[in-house]
MIDOSE-1310 file (N, C-alpha, C; in nm, 2 decimals, decimal comma, always signed):
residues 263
xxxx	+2,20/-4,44/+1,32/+2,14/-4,33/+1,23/+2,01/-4,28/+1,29; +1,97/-4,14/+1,30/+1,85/-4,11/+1,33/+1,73/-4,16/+1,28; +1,62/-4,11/+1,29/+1,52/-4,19/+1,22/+1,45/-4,06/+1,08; +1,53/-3,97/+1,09/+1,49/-3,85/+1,02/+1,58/-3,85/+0,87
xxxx	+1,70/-3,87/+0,94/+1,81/-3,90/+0,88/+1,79/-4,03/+0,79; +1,75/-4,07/+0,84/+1,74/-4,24/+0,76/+1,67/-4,22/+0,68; +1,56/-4,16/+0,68/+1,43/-4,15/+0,61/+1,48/-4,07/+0,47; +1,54/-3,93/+0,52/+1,56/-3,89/+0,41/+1,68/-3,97/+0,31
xxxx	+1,78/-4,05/+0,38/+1,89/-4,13/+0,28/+1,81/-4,19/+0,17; +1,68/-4,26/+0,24/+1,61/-4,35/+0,17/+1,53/-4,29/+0,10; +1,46/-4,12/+0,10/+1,38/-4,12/-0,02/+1,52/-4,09/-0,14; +1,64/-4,04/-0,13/+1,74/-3,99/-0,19/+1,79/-4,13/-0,27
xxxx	+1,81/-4,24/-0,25/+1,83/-4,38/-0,28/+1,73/-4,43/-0,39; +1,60/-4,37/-0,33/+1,51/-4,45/-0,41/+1,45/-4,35/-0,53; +1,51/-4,19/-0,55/+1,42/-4,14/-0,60/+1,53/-4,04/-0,70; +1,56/-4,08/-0,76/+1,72/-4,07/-0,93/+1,72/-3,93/-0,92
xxxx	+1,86/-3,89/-0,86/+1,88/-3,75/-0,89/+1,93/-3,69/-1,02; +1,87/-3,58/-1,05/+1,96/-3,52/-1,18/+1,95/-3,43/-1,16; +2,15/-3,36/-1,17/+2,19/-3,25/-1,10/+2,20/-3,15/-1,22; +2,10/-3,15/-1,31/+2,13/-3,06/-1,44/+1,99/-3,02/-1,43
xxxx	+1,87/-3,11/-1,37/+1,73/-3,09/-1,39/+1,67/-3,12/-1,26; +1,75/-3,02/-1,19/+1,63/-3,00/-1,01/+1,51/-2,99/-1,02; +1,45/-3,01/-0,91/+1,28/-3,00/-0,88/+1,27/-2,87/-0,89; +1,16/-2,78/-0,92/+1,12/-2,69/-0,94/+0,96/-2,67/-0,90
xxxx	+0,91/-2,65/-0,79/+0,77/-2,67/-0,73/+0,65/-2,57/-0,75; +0,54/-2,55/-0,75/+0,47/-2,46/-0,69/+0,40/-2,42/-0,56; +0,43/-2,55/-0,52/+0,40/-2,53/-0,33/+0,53/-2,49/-0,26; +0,53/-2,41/-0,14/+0,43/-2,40/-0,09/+0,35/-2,27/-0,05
xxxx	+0,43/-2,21/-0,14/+0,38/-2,09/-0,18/+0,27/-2,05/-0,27; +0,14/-1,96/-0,26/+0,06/-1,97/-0,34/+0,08/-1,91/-0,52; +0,14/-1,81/-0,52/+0,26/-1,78/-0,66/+0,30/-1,94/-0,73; +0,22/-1,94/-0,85/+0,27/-2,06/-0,91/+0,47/-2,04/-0,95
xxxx	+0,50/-2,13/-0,98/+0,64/-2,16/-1,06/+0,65/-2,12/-1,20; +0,71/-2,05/-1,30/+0,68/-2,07/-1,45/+0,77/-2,16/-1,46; +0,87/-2,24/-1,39/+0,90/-2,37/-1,44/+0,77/-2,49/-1,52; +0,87/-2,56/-1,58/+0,79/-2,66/-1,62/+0,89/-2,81/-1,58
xxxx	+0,78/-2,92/-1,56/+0,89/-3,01/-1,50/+1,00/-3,07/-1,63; +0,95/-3,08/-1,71/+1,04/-3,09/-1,84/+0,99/-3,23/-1,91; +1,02/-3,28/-2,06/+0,95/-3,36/-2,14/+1,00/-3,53/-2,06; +0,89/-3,58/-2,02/+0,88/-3,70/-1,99/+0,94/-3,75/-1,84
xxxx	+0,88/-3,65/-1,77/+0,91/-3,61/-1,61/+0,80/-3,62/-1,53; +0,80/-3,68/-1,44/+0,66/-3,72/-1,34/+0,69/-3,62/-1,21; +0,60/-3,54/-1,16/+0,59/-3,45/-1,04/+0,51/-3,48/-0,92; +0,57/-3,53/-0,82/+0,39/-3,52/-0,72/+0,45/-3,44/-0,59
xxxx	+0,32/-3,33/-0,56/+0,37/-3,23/-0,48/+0,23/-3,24/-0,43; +0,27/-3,31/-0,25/+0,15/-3,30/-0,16/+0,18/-3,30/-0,03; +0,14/-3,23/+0,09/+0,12/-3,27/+0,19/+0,01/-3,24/+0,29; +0,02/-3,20/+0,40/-0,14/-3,18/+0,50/-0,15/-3,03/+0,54
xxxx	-0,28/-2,98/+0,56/-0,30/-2,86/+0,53/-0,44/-2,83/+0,62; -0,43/-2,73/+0,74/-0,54/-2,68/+0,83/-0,57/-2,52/+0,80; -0,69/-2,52/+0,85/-0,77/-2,38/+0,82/-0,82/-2,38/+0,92; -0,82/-2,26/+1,05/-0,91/-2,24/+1,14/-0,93/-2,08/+1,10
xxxx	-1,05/-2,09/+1,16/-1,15/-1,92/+1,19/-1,23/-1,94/+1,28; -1,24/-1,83/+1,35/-1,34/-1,79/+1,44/-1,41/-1,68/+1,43; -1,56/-1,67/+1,39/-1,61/-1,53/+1,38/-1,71/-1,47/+1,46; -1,72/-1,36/+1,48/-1,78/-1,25/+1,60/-1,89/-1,35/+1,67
xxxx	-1,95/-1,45/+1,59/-2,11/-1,46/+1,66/-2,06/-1,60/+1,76; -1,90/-1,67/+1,75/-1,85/-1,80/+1,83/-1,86/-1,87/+1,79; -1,85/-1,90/+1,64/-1,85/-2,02/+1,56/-1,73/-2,04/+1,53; -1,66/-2,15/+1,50/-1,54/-2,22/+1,54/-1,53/-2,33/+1,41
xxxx	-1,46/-2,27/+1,33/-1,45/-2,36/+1,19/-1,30/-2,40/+1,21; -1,28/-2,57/+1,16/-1,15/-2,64/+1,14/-1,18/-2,69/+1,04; -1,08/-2,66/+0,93/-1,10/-2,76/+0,80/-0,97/-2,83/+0,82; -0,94/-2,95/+0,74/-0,82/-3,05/+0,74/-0,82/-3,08/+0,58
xxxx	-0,73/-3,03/+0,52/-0,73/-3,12/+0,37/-0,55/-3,18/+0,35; -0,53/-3,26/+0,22/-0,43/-3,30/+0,18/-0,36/-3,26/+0,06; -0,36/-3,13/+0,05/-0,35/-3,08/-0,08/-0,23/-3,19/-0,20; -0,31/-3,17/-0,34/-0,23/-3,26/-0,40/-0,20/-3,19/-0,56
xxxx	-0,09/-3,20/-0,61/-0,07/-3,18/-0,75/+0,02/-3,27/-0,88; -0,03/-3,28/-0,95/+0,06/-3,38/-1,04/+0,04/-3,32/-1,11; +0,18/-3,37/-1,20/+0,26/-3,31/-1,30/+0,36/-3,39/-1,41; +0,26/-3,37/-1,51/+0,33/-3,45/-1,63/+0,40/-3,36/-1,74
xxxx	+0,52/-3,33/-1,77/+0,60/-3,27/-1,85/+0,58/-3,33/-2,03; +0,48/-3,32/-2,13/+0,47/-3,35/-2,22/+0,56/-3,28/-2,32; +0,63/-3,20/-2,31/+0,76/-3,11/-2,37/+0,81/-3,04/-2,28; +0,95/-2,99/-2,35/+0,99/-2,90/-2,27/+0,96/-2,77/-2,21
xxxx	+0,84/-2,71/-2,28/+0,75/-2,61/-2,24/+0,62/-2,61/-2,16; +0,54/-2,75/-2,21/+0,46/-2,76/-2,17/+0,44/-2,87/-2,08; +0,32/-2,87/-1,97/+0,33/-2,98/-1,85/+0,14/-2,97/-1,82; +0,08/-3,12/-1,79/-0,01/-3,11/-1,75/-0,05/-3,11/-1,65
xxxx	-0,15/-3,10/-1,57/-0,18/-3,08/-1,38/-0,26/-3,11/-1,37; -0,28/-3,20/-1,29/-0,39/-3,26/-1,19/-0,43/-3,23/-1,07; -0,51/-3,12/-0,99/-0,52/-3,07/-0,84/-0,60/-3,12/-0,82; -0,61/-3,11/-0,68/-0,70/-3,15/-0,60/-0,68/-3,11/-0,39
xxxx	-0,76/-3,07/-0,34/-0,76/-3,04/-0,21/-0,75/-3,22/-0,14; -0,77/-3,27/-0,23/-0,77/-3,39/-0,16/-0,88/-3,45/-0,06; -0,83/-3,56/+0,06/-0,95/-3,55/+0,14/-0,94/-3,47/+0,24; -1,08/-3,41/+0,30/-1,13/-3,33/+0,35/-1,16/-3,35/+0,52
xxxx	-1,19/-3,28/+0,60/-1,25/-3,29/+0,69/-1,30/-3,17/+0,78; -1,42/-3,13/+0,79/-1,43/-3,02/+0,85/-1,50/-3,03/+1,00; -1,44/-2,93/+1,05/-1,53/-2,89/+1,22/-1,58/-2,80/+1,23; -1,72/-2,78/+1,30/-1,80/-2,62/+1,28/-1,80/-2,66/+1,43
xxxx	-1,82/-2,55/+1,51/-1,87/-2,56/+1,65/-1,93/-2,41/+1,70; -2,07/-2,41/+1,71/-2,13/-2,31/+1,77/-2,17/-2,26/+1,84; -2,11/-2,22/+1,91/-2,13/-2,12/+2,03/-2,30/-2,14/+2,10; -2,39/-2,08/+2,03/-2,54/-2,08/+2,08/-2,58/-2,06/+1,92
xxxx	-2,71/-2,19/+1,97/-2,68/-2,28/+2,01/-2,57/-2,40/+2,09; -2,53/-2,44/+2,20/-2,38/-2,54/+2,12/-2,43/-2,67/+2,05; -2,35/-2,68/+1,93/-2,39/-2,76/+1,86/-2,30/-2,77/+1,78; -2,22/-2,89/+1,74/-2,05/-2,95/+1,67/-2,13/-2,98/+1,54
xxxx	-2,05/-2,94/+1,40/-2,13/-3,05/+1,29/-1,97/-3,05/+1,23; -1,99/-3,19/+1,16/-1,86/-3,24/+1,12/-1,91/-3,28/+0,97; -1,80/-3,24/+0,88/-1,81/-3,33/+0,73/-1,66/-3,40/+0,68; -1,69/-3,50/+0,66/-1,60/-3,56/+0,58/-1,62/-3,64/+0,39
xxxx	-1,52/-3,62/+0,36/-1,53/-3,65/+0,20/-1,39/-3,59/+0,12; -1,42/-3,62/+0,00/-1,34/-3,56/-0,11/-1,32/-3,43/-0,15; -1,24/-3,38/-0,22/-1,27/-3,22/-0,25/-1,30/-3,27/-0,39; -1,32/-3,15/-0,49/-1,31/-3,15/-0,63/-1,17/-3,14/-0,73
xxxx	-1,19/-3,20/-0,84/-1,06/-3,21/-0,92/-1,00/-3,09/-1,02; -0,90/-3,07/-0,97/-0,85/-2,95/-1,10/-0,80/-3,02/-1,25; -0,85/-3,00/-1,36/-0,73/-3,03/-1,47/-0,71/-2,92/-1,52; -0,56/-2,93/-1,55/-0,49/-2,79/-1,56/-0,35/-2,83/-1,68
xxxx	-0,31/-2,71/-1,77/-0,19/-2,72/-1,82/-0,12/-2,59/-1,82; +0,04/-2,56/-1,77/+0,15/-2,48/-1,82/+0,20/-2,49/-1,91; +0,19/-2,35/-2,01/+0,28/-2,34/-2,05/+0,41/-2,23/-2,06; +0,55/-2,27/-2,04/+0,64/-2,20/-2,00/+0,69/-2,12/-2,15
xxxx	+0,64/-2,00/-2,12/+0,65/-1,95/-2,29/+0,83/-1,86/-2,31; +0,86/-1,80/-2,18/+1,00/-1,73/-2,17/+1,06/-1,76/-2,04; +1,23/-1,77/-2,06/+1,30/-1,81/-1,97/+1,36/-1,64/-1,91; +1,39/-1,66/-1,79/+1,45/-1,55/-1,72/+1,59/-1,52/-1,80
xxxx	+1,65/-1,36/-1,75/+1,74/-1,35/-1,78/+1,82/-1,24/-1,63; +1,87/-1,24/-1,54/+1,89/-1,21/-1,47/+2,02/-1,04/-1,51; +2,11/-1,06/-1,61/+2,11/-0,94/-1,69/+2,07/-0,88/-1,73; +1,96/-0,88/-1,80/+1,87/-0,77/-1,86/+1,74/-0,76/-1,76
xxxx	+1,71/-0,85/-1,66/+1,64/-0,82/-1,59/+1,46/-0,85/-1,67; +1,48/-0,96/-1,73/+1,43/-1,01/-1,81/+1,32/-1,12/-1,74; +1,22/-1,13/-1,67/+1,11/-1,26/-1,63/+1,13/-1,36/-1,68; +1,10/-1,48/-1,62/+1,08/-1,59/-1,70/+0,90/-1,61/-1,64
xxxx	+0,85/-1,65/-1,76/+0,71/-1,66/-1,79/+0,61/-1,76/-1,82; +0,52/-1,78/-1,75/+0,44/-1,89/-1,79/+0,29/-1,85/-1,76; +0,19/-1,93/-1,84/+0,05/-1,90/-1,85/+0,01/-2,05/-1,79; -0,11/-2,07/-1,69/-0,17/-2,14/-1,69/-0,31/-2,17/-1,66
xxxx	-0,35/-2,25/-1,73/-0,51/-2,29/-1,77/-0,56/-2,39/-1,70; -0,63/-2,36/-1,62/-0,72/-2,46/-1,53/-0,88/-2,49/-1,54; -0,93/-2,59/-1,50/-1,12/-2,58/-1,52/-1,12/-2,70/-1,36; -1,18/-2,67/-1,30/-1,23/-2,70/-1,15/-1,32/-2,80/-1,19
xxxx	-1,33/-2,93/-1,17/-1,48/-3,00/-1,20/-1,52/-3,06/-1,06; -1,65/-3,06/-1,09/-1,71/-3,09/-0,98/-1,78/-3,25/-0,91; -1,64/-3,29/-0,90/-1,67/-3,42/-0,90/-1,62/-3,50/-0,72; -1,63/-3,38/-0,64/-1,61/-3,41/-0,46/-1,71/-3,48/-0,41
xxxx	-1,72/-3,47/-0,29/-1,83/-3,49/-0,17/-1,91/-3,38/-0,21; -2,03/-3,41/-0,17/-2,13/-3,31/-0,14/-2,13/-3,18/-0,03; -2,04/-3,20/+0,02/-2,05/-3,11/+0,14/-1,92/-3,02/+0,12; -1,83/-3,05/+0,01/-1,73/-3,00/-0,01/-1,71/-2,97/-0,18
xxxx	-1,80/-3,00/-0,27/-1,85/-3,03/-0,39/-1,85/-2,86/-0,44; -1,81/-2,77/-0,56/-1,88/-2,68/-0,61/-1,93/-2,71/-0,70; -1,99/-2,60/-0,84/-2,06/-2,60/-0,90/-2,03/-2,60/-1,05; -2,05/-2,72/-1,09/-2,00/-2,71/-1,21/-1,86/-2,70/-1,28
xxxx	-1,85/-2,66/-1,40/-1,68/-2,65/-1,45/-1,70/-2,51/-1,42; -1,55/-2,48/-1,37/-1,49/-2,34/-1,33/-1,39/-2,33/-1,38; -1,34/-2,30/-1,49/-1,24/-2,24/-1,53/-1,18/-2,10/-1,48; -0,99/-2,10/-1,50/-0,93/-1,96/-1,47/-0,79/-1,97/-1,55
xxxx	-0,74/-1,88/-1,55/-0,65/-1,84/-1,62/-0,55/-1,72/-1,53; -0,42/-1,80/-1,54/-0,35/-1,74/-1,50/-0,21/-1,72/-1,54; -0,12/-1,56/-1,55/-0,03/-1,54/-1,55/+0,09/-1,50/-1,51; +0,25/-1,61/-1,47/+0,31/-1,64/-1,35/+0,46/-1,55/-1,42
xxxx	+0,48/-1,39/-1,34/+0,63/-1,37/-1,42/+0,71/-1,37/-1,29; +0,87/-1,41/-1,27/+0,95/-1,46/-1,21/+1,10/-1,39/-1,19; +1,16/-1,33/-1,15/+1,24/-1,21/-1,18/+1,36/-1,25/-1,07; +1,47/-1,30/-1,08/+1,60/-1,38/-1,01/+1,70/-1,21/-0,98
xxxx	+1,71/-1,16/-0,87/+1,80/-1,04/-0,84/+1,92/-1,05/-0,79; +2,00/-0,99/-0,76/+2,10/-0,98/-0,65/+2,10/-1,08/-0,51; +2,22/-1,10/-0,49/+2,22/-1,13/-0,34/+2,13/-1,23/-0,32; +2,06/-1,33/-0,42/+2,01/-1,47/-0,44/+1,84/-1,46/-0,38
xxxx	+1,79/-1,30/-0,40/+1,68/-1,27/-0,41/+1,61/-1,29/-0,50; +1,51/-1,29/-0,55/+1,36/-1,33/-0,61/+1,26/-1,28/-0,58; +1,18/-1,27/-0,69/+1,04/-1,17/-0,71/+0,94/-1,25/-0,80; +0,82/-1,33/-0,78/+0,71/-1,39/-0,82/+0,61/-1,30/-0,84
xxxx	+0,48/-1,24/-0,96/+0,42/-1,20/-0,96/+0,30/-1,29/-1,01; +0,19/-1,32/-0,97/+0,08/-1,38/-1,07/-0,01/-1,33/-1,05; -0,11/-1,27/-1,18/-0,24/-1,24/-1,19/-0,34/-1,35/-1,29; -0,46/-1,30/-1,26/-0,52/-1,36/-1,30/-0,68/-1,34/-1,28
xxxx	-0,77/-1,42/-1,37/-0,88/-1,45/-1,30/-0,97/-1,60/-1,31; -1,09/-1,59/-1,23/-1,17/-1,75/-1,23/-1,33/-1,72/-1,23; -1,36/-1,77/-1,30/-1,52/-1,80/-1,32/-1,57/-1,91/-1,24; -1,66/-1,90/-1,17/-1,73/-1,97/-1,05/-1,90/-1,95/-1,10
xxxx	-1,91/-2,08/-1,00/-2,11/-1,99/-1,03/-2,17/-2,03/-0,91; -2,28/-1,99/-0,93/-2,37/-1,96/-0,78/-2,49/-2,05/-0,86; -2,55/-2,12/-0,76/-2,65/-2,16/-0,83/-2,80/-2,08/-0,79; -2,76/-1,99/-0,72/-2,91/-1,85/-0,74/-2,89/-1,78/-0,82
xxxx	-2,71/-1,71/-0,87/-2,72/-1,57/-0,94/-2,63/-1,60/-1,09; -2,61/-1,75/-1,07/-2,52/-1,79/-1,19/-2,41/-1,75/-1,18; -2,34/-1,72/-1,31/-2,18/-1,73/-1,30/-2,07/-1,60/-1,29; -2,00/-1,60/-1,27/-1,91/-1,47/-1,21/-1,79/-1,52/-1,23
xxxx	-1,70/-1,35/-1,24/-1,58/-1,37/-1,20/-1,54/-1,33/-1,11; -1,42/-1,36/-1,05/-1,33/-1,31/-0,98/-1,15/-1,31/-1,00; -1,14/-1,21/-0,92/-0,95/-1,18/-0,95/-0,88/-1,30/-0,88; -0,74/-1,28/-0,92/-0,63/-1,35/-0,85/-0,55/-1,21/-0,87
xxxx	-0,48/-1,20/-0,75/-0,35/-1,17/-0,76/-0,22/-1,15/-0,67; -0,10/-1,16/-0,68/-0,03/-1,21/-0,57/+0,09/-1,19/-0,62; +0,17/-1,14/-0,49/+0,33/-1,10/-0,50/+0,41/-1,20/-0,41; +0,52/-1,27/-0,43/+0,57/-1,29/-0,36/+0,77/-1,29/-0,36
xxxx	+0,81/-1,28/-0,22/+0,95/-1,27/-0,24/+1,02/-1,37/-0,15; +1,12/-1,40/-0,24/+1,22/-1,53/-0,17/+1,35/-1,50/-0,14; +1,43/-1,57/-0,06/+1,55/-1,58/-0,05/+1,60/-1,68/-0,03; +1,72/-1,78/-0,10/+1,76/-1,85/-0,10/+1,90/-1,84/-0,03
xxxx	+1,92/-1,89/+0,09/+2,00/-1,88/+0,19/+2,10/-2,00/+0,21; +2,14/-2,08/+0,14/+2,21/-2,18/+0,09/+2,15/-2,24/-0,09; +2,24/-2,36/-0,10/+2,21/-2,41/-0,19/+2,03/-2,51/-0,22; +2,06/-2,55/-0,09/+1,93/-2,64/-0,02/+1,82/-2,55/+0,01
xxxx	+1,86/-2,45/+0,06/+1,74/-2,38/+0,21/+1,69/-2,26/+0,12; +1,54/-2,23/+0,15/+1,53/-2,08/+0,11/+1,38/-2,06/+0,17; +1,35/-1,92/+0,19/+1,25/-1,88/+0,30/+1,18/-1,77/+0,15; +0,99/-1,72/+0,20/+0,96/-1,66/+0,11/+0,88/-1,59/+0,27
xxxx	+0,86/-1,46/+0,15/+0,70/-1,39/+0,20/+0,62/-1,34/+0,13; +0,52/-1,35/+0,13/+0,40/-1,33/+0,02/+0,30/-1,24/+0,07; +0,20/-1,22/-0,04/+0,08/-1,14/+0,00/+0,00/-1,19/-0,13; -0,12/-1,29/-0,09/-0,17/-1,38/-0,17/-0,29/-1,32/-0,21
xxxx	-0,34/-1,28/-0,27/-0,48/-1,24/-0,30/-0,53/-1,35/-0,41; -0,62/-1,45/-0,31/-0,63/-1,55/-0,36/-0,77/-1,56/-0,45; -0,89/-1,49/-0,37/-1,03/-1,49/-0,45/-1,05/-1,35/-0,44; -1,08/-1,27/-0,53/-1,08/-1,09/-0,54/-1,23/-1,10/-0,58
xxxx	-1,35/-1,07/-0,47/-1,52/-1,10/-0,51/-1,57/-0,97/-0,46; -1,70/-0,94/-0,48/-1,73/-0,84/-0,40/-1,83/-0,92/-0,27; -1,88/-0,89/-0,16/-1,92/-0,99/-0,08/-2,11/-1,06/-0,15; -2,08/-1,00/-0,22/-2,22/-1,05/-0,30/-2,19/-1,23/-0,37
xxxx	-2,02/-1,16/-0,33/-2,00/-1,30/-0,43/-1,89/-1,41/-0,36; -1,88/-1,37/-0,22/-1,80/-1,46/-0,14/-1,70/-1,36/-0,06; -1,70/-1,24/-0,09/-1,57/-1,15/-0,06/-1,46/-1,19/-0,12; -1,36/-1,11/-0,05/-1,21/-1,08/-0,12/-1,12/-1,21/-0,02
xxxx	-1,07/-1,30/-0,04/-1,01/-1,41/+0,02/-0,83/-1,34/+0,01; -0,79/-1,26/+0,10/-0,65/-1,22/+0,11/-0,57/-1,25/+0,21; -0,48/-1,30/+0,19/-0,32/-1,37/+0,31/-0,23/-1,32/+0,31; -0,17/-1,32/+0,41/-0,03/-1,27/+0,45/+0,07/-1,41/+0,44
xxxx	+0,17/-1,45/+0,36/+0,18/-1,57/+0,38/+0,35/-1,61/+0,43; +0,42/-1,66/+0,51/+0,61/-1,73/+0,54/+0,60/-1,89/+0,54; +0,70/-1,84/+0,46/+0,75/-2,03/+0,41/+0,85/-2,04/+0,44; +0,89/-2,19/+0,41/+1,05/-2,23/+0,38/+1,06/-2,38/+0,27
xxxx	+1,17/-2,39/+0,24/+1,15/-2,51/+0,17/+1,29/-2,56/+0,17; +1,28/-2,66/+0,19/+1,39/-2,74/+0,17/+1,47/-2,86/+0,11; +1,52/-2,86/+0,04/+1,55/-2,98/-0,07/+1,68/-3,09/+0,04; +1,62/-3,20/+0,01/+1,69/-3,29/+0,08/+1,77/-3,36/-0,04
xxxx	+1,74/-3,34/-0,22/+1,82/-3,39/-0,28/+1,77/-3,31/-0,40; +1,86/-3,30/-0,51/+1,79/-3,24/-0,58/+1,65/-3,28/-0,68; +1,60/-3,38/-0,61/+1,47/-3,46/-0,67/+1,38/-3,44/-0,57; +1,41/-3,41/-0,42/+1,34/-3,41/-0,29/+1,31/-3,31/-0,25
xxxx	+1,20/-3,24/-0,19/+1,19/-3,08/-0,11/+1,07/-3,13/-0,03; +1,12/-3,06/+0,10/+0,99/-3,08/+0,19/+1,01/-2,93/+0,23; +0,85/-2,90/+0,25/+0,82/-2,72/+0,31/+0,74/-2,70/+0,40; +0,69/-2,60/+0,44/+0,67/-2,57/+0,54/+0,59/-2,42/+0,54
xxxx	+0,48/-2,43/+0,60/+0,46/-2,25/+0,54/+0,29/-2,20/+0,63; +0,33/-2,05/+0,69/+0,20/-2,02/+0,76/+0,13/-1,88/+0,73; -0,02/-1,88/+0,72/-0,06/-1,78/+0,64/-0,17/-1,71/+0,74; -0,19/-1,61/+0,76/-0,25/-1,49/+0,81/-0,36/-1,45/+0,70
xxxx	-0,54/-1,49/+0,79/-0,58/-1,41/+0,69/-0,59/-1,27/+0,70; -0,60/-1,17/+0,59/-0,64/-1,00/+0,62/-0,75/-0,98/+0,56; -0,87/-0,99/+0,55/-0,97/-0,98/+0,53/-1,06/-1,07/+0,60; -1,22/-1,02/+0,65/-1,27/-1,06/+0,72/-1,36/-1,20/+0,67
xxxx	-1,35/-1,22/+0,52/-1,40/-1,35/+0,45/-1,29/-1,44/+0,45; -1,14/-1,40/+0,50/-1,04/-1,53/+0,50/-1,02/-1,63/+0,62; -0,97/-1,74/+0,60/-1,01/-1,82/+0,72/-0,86/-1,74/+0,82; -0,90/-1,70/+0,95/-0,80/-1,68/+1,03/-0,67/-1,71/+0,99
xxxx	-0,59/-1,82/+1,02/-0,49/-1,89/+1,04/-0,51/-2,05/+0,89; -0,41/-2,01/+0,84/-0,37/-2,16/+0,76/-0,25/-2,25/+0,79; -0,15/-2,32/+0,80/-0,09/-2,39/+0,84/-0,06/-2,51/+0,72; +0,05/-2,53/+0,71/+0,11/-2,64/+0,56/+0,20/-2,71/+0,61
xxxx	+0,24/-2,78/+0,57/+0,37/-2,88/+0,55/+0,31/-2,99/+0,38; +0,47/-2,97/+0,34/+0,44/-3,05/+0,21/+0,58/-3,16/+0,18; +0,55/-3,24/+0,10/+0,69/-3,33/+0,06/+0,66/-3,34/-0,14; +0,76/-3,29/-0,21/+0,76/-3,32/-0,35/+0,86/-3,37/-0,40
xxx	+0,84/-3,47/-0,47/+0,92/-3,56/-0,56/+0,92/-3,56/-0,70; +1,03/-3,54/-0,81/+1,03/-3,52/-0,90/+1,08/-3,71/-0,96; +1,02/-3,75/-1,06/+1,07/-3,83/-1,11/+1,13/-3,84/-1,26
């Protein structure tokens, strides 16, 4: 047996399928899920995750994080979340001077809860709907640390079409603060479209409008984003996914791979 092959037999063996209650993820696409994992269901959805940019003056940024999310299903509507970028590692290298500076550490913790308020109807062309509520605390590295609690709020509608197409919309916004000009908002908002090309397999493309600021306040952070994802059982999905920034405050190039397990 391969060694790819084996691997996946063994997360499938060790990890209880139920063919009435599939995984349902929000990676690795930035468009949350209005799924919810369901009452008394454990979620962990993580894998590794690069940012490079390079801007006009030869400076040369590599970030490295672990992105991470858990998910506890307290009803069948509602689910709690735990985020986190995970650990960190960054590369600056500049041009002129030349001069390398490197950080390593933790990121900060999200606590967050969904709730899944309406189910789709693919007949009437009807969304399925969910709200979720997040606050950012600041409890990272220093060098990767923000400021304070940040709360945001967002709204995820979901729309199942023809021909085993799909339509994701979420808006939203987040309160941040600056510690010169204090606190602010900013937008979210983001489209995205899938297609599921088997029962297993399905490919997305997005357009992520991740931080909407004016540059007083960080700029507008926007992506071009292609995935794929793939369920190796229906408790199992590993993905895959690469993002283009379009704006001049986004980091160049993003890069993903993730593995989630539902329990």
């Amino acid at each position: 047996m391969k060694p790819l092959t084996a691997a996946a037999a063994l997360l499938c063996y060790l990890v209880p399928a139920h063919a009435d209650d599939g995984i349902s993820t929000d990676r690795p696409d930035f468009v949350e899920s209005s799924q919810v994992v369901g009452k008394g269901r454990f979620q962990l959805e993580t894998g590794l995750a690069r940012e490079r940019s390079d801007d006009a003056s030869g400076t040369r940024l590599r970030v490295d994080s672990t992105p991470t999310l858990l998910r506890l299903g307290v009803s069948d509507t509602v689910e709690l979340r735990i985020e986190t970028d995970g650990y960190q590692r960054s590369r600056s290298v500049d041009a002129a001077p030349s001069r390398v500076t490197r950080e390593r550490g933790v990121a900060d913790t999200s606590l967050g809860i969904k709730w899944h308020i309406q189910d789709g109807d693919q007949a009437s062309g009807r969304p399925a709907i969910a709200w979720l509520l997040h606050v950012d605390v600041d409890t990272g590295s220093a060098a990767f640390r923000g400021n304070g609690l940040r709360p945001s709020l967002r709204v995820v509608g979901e729309w199942e079409l023809a021909d085993e197409l799909s339509v994701g919309a979420m808006g939203g916004f987040a309160v941040d603060r600056n510690p010169d000009s204090g606190r602010f908002a900013t937008g979210i908002l983001a489209v995205t479209v899938g297609r599921s090309w088997t029962d297993c397999f399905r490919t997305f493309v997005e357009l992520a409008g991740r931080q909407l600021a004016s540059s007083r306040h960080g700029g507008s952070v926007v992506s071009f984003d292609v995935g794929t994802a793939y369920l190796l059982s229906s408790s199992v999905q590993v993905d895959a996914v690469v993002s283009r920034g379009i704006t001049h405050t986004s980091p160049d190039w993003e890069f993903g791979a993730g593995l989630s397990i539902k329990f």
